[in-house]
C-alpha positions in Angstrom: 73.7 -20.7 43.1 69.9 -20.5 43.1 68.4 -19.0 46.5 65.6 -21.4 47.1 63.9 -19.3 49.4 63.7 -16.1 47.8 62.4 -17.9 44.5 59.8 -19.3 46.5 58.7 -16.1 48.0 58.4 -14.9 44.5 56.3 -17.6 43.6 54.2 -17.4 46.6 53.6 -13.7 46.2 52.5 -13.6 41.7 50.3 -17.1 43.0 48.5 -14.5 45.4 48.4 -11.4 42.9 47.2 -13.6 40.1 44.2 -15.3 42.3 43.4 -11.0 43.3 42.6 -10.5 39.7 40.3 -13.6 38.8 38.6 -12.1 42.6 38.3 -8.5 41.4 37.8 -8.9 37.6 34.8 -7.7 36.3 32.2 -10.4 35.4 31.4 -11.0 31.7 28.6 -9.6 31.0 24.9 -11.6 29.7 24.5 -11.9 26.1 21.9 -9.6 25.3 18.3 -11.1 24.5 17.4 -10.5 21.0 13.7 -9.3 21.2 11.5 -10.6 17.7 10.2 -8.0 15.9 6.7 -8.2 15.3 5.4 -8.0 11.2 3.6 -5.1 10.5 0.2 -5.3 10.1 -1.8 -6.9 7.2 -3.0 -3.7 5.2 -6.7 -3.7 4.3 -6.8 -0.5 1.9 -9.9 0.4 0.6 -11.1 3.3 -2.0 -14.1 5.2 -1.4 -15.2 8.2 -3.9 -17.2 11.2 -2.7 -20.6 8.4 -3.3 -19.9 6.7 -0.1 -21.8 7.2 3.0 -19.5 7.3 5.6 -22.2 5.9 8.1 -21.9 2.1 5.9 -18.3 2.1 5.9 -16.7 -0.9 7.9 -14.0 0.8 10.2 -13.3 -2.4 11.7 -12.8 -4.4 8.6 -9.6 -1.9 7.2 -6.6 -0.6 8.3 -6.4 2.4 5.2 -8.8 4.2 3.4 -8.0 6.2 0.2 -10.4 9.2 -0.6 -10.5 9.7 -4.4 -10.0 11.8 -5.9 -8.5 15.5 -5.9 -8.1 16.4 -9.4 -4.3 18.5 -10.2 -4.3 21.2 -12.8 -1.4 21.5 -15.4 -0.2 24.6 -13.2 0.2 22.1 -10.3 -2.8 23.6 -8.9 -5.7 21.9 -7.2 -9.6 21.4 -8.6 -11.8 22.5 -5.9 -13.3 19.1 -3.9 -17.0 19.0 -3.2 -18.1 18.1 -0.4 -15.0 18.5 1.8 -17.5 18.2 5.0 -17.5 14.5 3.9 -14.0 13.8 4.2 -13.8 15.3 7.3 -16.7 13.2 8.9 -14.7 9.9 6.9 -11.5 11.3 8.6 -13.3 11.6 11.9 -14.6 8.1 12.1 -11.7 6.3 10.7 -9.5 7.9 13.2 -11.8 6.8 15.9 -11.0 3.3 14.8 -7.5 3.9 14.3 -7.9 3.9 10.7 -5.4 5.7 8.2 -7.1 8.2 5.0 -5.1 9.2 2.3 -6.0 11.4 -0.6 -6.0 9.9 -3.6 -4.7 12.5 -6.7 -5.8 12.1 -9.9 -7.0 8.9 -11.1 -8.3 7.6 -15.0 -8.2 10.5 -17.7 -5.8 12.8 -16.3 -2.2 11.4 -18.0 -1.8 14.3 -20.5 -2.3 16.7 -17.1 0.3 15.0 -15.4 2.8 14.7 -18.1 2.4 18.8 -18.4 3.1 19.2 -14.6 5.7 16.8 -14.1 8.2 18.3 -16.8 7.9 21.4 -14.8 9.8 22.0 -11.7 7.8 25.3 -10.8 4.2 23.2 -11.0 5.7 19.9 -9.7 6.8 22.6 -6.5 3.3 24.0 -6.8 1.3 20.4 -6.9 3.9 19.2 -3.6 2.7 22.6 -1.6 -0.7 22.2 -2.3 -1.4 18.7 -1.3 0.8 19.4 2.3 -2.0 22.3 2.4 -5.0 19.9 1.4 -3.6 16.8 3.9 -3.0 19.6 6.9 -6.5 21.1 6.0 -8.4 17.7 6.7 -6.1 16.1 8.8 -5.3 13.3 6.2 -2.2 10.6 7.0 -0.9 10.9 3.6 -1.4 10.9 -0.3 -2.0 8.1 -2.6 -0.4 9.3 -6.3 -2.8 7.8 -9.0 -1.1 9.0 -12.2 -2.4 6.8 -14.8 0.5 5.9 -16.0 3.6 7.9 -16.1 4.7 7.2 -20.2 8.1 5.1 -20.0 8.4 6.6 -23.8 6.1 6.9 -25.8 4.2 10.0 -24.8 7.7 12.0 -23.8 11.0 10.2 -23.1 11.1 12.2 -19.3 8.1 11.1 -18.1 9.3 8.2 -16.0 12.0 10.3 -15.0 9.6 13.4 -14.4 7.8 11.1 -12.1 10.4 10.0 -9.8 11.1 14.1 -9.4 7.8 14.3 -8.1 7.8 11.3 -5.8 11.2 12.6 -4.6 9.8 16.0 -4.1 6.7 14.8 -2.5 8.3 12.1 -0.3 10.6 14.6 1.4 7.7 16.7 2.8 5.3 13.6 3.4 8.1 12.0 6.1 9.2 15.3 7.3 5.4 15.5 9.0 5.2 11.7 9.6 2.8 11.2 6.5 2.4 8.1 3.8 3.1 8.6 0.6 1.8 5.4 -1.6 0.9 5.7 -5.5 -1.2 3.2 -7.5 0.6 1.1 -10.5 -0.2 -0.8 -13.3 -0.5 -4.3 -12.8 2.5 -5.1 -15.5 3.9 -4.8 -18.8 5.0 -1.5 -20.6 3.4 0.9 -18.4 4.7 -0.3 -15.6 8.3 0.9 -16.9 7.1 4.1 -16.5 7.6 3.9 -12.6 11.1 3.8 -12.6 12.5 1.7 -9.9 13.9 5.0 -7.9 10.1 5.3 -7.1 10.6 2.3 -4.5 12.5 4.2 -1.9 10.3 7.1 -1.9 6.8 5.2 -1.1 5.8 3.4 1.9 3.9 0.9 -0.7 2.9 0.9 -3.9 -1.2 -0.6 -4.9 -1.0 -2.7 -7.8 -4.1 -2.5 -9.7 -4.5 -6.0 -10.7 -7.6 -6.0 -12.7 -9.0 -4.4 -15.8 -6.6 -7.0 -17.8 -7.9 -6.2 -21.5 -9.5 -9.6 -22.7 -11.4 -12.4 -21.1 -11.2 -12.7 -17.3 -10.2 -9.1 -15.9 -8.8 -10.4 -13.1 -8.0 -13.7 -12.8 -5.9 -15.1 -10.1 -3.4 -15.8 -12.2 -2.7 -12.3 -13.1 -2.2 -11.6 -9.5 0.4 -14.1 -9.6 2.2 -12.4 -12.5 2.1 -8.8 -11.2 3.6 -9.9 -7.8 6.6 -11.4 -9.9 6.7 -8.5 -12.3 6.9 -6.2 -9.5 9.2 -8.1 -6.9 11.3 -9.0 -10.0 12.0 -5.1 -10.7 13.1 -4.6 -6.8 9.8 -3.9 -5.1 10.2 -5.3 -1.8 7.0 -7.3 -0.5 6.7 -5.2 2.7 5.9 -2.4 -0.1 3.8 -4.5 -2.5 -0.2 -4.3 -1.9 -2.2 -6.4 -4.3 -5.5 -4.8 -5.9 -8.5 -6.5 -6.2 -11.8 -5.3 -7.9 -14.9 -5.7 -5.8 -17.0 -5.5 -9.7 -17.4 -7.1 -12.8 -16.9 -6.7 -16.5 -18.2 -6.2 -19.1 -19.8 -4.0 -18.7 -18.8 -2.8 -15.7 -21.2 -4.0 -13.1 -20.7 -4.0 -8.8 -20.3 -7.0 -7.3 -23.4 -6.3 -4.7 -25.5 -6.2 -7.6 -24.2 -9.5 -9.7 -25.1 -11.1 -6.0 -28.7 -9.4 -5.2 -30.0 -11.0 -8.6 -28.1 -14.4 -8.0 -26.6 -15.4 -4.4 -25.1 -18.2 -6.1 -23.0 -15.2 -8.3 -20.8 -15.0 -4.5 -19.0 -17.9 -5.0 -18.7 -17.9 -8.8 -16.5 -16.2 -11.5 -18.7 -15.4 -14.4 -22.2 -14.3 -14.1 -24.2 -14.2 -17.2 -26.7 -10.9 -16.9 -28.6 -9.5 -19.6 -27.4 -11.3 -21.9 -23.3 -10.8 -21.0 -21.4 -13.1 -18.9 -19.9 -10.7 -16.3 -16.4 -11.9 -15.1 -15.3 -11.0 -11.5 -13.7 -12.5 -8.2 -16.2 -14.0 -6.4 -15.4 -14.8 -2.2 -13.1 -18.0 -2.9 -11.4 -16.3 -5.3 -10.5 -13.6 -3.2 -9.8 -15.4 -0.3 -7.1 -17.5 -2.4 -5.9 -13.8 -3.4 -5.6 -12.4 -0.1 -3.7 -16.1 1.1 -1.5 -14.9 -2.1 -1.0 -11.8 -0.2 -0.3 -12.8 2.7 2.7 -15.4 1.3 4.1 -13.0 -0.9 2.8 -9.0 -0.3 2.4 -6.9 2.3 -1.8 -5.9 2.0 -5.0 -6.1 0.0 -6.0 -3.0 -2.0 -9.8 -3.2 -2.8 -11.8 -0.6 -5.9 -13.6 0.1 -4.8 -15.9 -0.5 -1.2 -19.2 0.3 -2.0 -19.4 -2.0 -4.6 -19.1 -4.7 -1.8 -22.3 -6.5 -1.1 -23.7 -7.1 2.8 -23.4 -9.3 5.5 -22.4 -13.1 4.2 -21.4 -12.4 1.4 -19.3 -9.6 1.7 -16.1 -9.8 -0.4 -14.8 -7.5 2.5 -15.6 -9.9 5.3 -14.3 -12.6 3.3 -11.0 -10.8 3.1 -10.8 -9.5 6.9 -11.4 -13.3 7.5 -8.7 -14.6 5.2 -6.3 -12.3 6.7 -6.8 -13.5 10.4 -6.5 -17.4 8.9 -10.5 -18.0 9.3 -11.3 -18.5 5.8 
């Protein structure tokens, strides 16, 4: 026989045990606020040589400069650089403005130098411990590898692979001190093979060099187009990609300030004709549809080299550093 009044009791007592737990149970906690994360900045890289007078650089206009160039021996070995006071007033003043410098190694002419040092692990070591000597010596933020163009096989079947041993090498030192490392590419085709697609994880970008295309128009915007999908087709991520413009004409090869100083007009133009050659070149809407290109589909503008650039209005530059803050 049931005992009603113990089973209510029962009841009365898990009613009150069960209302203590919803009292004391801890509340759920917020769902955390997911916080945006800002794009990085829109690189402005320009090249400077040992020519430029640091005084006429626009600090404001560029987020990167690139010094060029220190010159590697086959031994892996540095060419002495004249006038090292002048990189360390350039790395002064950039700094000042918050601007990065990188050394730029090698450059045109120097392919059968690199091709020697790369297939050898003791120079490759050498080349590695004396740019972290050369970048601590002038207080650089990195190094810009211009080895025109590692040989995918033509020249030796290791090269590409002899380069990725380098940009391995080098890219474990350069992030160990907080440094860039960054090379500069062929726009497309064959050469670009050469840079095997290992290189990507080793560089914080790569500098297409998106002019100098062999016949007609050496850099038409169109050629921009194909060596952002050339690139991004192999793997390069766009936060890594930086497309290269020229700031000069060809042929022959003529700066832009000067195609402008004898014609105005030549800013917003193309082709110049000039002693008797037409002169092809990017002229300001030109490369303000290149840097809007950039901006959709790359990470930065790489310019060769600043003191082509003309002055004030019709700076390709400004037009640029316009572009890039949606002015144009």
């Amino acid at each position: 026989m049931v005992n009603h009044k113990r089973l209510a009791v029962l009841c009365f007592i898990f009613l009150a045990v069960l209302a203590a737990c919803r009292q004391t149970a801890a509340p759920t906690p917020p769902l955390p606020t997911v916080t945006a994360v800002p794009p990085p900045p829109f690189r402005i890289i320009g090249y400077v040589t040992g020519s430029v007078i640091v005084e006429q650089v626009p600090f404001d206009k560029l987020t990167h400069i690139n010094y060029a160039f220190v010159i590697p021996n086959a031994d892996g070995t540095l060419k002495p650089i004249a006038n090292g006071w002048k990189i360390d007033q350039l790395v002064a003043e950039a700094h000042a403005h918050d601007v990065k410098v990188l050394i730029s190694v090698g450059g045109w002419g120097h392919d059968e130098t690199f091709e020697t040092l790369a297939a050898n692990p003791l120079a490759r070591d050498t080349l590695v411990q004396a740019l972290l000597a050369f970048v601590e010596k002038y207080n650089l933020d990195g190094v810009d590898m211009d080895w025109e163009y590692p040989d995918p096989a033509a020249v030796s079947p290791d090269s590409a692979q002899n380069f990725v041993h380098l940009m391995k090498a080098l890219g474990v030192e350069m992030r160990a001190r907080g440094k860039l490392l960054t090379a500069a590419v062929v726009a497309l085709g064959v050469y670009g093979e050469g840079v095997d697609t290992a290189v990507f994880d080793e560089v914080d970008f790569l500098n297409l060099m998106v002019y100098d295309q062999s016949e007609g128009h050496h850099a038409p915007f169109e050629y921009a187009q194909d060596a952002l999908a050339y690139w991004q087709g192999r793997g390069l991520p766009p936060e890594k990609t930086v497309l290269g413009v020229p700031f000069y004409g060809r042929s022959p090869y003529t700066p832009y300030r000067e195609l402008v100083e004898a014609d105005p007009a030549a800013a917003y133009q193309d082709q110049h004709e000039r002693f008797g050659n037409v002169v092809y070149y990017n002229g300001i809407p030109t490369i303000q549809q290149k840097t809007q290109l950039a901006l959709d589909q790359a990470s930065g503008i790489m310019i060769w080299t600043l003191t082509d650039d003309a002055q004030g209005e019709m700076s390709l530059l400004e037009a640029i550093y316009q572009a890039a803050k949606g002015e144009n």
